[in-house]
C-alpha positions in Angstrom: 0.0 0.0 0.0 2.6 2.4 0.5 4.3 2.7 -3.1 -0.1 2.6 -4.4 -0.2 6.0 -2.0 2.9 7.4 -3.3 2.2 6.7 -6.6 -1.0 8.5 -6.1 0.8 11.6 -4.5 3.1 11.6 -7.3 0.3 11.9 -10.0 0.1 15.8 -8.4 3.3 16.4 -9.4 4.4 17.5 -13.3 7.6 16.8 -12.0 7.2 13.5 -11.8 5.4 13.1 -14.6 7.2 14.5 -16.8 10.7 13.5 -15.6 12.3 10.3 -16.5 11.2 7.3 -14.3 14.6 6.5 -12.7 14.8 9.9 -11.1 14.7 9.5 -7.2 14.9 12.5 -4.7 15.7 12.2 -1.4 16.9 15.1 -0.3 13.4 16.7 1.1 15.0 18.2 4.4 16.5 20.7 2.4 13.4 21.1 0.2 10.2 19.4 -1.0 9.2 19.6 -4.7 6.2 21.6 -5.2 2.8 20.1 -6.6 0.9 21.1 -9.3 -2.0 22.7 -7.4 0.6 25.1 -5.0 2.1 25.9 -8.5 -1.0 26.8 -10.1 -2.4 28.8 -6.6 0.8 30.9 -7.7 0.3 31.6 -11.5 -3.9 32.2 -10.8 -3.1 34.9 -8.2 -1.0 36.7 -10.9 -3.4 36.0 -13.9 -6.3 37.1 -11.6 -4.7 39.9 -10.9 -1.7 41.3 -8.8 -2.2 44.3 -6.0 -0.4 45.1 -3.2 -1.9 44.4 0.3 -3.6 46.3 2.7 -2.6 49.9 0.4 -5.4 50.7 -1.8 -9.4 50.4 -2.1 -9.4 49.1 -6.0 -10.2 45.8 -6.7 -6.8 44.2 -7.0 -5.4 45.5 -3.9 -8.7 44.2 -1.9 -8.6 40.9 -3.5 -4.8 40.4 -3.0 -5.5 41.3 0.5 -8.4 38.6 0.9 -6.1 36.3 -0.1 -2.9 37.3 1.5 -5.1 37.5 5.3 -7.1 33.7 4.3 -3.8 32.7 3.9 -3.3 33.3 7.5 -6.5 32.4 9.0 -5.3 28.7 7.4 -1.4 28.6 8.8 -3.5 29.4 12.6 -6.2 27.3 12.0 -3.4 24.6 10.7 -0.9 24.5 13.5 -4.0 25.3 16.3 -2.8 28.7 17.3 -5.0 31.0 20.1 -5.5 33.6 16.8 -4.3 34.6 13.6 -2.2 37.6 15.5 -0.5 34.9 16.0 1.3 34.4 12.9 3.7 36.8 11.3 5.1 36.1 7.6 8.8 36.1 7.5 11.0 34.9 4.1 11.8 31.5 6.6 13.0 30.0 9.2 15.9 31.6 9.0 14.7 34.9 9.1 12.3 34.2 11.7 14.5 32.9 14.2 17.0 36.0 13.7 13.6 38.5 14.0 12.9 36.3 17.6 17.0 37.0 18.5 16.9 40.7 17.5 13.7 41.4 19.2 14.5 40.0 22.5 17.9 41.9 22.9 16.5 44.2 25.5 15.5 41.6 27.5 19.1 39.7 27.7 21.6 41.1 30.7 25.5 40.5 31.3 25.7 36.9 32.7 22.2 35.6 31.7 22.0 32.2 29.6 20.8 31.2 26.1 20.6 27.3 25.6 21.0 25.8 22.3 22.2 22.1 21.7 24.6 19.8 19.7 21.5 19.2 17.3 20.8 22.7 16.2 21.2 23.8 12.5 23.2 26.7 12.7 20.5 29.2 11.9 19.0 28.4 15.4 22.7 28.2 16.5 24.0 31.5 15.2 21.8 34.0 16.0 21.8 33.1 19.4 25.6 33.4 19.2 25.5 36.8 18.0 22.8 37.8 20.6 25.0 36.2 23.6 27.9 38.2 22.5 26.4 41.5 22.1 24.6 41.5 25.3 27.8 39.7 27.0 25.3 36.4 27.8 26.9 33.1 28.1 26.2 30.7 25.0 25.6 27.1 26.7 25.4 23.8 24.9 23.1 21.3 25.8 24.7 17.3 24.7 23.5 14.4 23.0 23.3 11.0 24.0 25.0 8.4 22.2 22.4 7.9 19.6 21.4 11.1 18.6 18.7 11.3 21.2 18.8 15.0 23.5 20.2 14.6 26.8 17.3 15.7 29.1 18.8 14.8 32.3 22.0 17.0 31.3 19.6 19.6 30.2 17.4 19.3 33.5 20.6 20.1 35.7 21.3 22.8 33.3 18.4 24.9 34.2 18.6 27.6 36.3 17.0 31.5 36.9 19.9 32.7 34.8 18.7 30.6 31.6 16.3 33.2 29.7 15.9 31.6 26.5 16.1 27.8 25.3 16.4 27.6 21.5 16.2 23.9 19.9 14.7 22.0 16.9 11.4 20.2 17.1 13.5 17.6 14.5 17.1 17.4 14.1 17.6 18.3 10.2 20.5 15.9 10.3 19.7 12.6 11.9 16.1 12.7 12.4 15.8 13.0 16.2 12.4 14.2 17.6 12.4 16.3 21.1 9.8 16.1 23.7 8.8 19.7 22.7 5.7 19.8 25.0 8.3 18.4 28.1 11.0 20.8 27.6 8.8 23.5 27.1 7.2 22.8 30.8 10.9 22.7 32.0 11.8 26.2 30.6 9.0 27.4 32.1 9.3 26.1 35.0 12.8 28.8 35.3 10.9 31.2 33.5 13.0 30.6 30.2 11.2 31.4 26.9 11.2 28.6 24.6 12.0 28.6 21.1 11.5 26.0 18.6 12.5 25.3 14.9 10.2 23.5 13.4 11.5 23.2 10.2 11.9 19.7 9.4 8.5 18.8 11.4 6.0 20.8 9.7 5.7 18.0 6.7 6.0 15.5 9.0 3.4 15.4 11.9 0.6 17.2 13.2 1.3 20.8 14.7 -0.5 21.6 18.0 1.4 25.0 19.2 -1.4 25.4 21.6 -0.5 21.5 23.2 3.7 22.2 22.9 3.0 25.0 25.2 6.1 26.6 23.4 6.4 30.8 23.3 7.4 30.8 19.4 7.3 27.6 16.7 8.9 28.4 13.2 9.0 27.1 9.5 9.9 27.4 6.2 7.2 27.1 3.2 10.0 25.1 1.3 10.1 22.0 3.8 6.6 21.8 3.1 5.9 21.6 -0.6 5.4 25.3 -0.7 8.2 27.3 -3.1 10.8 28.9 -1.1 11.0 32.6 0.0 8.1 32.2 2.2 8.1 31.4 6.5 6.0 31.6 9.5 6.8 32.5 12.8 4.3 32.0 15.8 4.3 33.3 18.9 1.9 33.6 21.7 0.4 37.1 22.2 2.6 37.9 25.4 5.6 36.2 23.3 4.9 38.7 20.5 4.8 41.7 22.6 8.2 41.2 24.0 9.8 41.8 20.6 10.9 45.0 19.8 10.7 46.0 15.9 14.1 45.3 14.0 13.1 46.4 10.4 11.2 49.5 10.0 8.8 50.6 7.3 5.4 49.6 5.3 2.6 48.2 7.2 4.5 48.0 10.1 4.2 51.8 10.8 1.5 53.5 12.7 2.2 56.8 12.5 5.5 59.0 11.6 6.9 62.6 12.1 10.5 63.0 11.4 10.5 63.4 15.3 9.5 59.9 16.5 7.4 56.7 14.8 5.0 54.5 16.2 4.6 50.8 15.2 1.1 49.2 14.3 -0.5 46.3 16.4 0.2 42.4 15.8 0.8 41.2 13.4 1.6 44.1 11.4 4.0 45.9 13.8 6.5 42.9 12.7 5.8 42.3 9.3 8.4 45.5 7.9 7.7 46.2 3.9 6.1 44.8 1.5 5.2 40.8 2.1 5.8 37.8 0.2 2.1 37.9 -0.7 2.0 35.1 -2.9 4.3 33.1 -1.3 1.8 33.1 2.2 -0.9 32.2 -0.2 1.4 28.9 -1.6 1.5 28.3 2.0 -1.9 27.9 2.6 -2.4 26.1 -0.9 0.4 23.5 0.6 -1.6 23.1 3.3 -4.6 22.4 1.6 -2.3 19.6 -0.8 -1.0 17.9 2.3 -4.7 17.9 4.2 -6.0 16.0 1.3 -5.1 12.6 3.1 -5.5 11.7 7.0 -3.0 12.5 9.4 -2.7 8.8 10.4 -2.0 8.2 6.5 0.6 10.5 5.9 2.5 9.0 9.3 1.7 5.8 8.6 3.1 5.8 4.9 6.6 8.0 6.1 7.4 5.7 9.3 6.8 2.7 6.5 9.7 4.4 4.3 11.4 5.0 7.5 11.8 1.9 9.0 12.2 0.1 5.8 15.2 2.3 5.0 16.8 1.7 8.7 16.4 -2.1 7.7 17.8 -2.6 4.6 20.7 0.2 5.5 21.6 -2.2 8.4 22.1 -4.7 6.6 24.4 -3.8 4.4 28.4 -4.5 5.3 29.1 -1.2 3.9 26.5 1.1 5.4 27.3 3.2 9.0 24.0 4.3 10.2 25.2 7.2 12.3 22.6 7.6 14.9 19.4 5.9 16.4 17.3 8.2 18.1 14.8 6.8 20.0 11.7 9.1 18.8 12.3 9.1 14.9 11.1 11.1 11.7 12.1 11.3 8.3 15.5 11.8 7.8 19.0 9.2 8.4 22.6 10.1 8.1 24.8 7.4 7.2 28.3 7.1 5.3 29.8 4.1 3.6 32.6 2.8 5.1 36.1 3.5 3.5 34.4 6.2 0.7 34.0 10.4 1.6 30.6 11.1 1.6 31.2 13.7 -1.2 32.5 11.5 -3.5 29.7 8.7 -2.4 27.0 12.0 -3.0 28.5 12.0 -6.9 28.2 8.3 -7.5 24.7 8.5 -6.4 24.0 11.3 -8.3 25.1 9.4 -11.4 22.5 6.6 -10.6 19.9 9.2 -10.7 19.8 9.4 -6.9 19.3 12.6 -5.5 21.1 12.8 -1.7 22.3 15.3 0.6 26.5 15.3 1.8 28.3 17.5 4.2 27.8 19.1 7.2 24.0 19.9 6.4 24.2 23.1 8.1 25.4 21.6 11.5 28.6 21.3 11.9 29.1 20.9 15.8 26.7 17.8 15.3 28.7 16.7 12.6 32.2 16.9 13.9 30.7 14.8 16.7 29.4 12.4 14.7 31.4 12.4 11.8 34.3 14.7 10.9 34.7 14.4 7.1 30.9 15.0 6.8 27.6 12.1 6.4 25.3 11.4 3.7 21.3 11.8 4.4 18.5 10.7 2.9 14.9 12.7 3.3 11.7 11.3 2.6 8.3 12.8 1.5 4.9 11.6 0.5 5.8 11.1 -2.8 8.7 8.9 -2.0 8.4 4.2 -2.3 9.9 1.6 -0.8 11.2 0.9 -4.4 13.3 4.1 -3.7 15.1 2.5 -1.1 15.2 -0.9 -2.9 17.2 1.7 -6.0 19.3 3.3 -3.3 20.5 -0.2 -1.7 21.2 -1.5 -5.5 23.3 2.1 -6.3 24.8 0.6 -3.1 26.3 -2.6 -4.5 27.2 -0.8 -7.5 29.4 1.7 -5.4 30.5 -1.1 -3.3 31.9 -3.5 -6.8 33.4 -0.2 -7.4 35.8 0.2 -4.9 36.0 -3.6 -4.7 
């Protein structure tokens, strides 16, 4: 049953269509292809008609506004946020987490504590660096346990009144790992630390309840979730929201101006500086509507198949090094092949038609820990088969008589 699902995901995507039947992706943590129906929300808007938002009273400015606002009625309703003040547009993940960083600068003293951890891509990494340092914080790192899984007990001891922000990924871009979000976020709490997550590489992957994770801001890309790229959302909770001061100035985030003083609009405005990505919000919400077509339990169901599959045949293999087993798992593994740079094992695939990720994947301190000269990783999406895996194992052998 799972190849008859994918196969009928697939048929949403000209991609796949069109391209030639050997082609396999599995490099979906850094992006997801986009289907038909997201790519056709974005060429409608513009044939309909292209205004900007919230400016003008003709027709194309309201109905580009009617979309752009849906749009965020869908990403609250979507992730079960208290209300759509809740969700500001940013360009990603990226940029959302830096907007958190620079908008909570005033609240961070000499000698307070951010924690981040091994896991963390470095764009919930950096910024947080940056921040420490300006505001002469101390940067701490919270470990992992041998097999990729967060070391709560370590983090646990870690926690004290100092601690004022905890900043960590919902899923480990690199080796898959999932955090208790809904746990950690009661044990920030607890020290009255704000918690910060990046949900990047869960959006696609499992139900979203911001309301039930308890956490102060949640994050994402539009790209991780068959959405084009360009396009992010960060929530926060009301009282998260009004803690951030305004880093960008300009466009509908301004209330009034004199060239004496400025005042900023309400939320969500007041953080949403210039002119948005208006279509991209409305690709988000068409995403959302293309991955809604099919029960949650589906969706799971058919990526932990592809999962577990893939963690079985990998074992098996005498030339596979699976480089972590985390005990809560989603959809990505990093592995190498013993004796053979992942680089140069990233090439050979690509010459099967096997589209992979190699390197650091944006996280290096996680990768120098694990493995120095860098891993491969595979990513998996709905429109991804077993007989993907079954192609990968055989590109396997082939690289394996190779080097033979």
């Amino acid at each position: 049953m799972t190849d008859i699902f994918a196969q009928q995901v697939q048929e949403q995507f000209s991609l796949f269509r069109h391209t030639k039947a050997a082609e396999i992706y599995l490099d979906n943590a850094a992006s997801t292809q986009v289907p038909d129906s997201v790519l056709n929300c974005v060429l409608n808007h513009y044939q309909s008609g292209h205004g900007n938002v919230h400016r003008a009273s003709h027709s194309f400015a309201r109905n580009s506004t009617l979309r752009f606002e849906s749009a965020r009625d869908v990403v609250a309703d979507w992730i079960n946020a208290q209300q759509r003040e809740n969700i500001i547009w940013t360009s990603g993940t990226t940029d959302a987490i830096n907007l958190i960083a620079d908008g909570l600068a005033h609240t961070i003293n000499a000698g307070d504590e951010i924690l981040v951890s091994t896991l963390d891509h470095h764009s919930n990494l950096v910024p947080w660096q940056m921040l420490a340092k300006r505001c002469n914080a101390h940067l701490r790192e919270i470990p992992i346990l041998a097999n990729g899984d967060l070391d709560l007990e370590h983090f646990s001891a870690m926690l004290n009144p100092k601690v004022k922000i905890v900043a960590l990924p919902h899923v480990a871009n690199t080796i898959g790992c999932v955090l208790p979000i809904a746990q950690i976020t009661r044990l920030c709490h607890d020290v009255n630390a704000l918690c910060i997550v990046d949900g990047a590489q869960a959006i696609a992957h499992q139900p979203i309840d911001v309301q039930r994770l308890g956490c102060d801001f949640y994050v994402f890309s539009g790209h991780k979730m068959y959405a084009p790229t360009g396009i992010g959302v960060l929530y926060g909770k009301t009282t998260a929201l009004e803690l951030l001061k305004p880093s960008r100035f300009g466009g509908e985030m301004i209330s009034k101006v004199s060239f004496d003083s400025s005042s900023w609009n309400v939320l969500p405005y007041r953080l949403e500086a210039g002119t948005p990505n208006i279509v991209g919000a409305i690709a988000i919400a068409a995403a959302i509507r293309f991955i809604e077509q099919w029960p949650v339990k589906q969706r799971l169901a058919h990526e932990q198949d592809l999962l577990h599959y893939a963690i079985k045949r990998l074992t098996q293999h005498p030339l596979v090094e699976i480089l972590a087993s985390p005990t809560l798992h989603s959809s990505a593994i990093a592995f190498n092949l013993k004796n053979i740079h992942p680089q140069d094992a990233a090439v050979l695939f690509d010459q099967q038609d096997l589209a992979l990720r190699a390197g650091s994947h944006c996280a290096s301190p996680l990768t120098q820990q694990l493995s120095p000269q860098g891993m491969l990783r595979i990513s998996f999406a709905l429109y991804n088969q077993l007989s993907d895996i079954d192609t990968l194992m055989t590109a396997i052998d082939m690289i394996e008589d190779l080097y033979a």
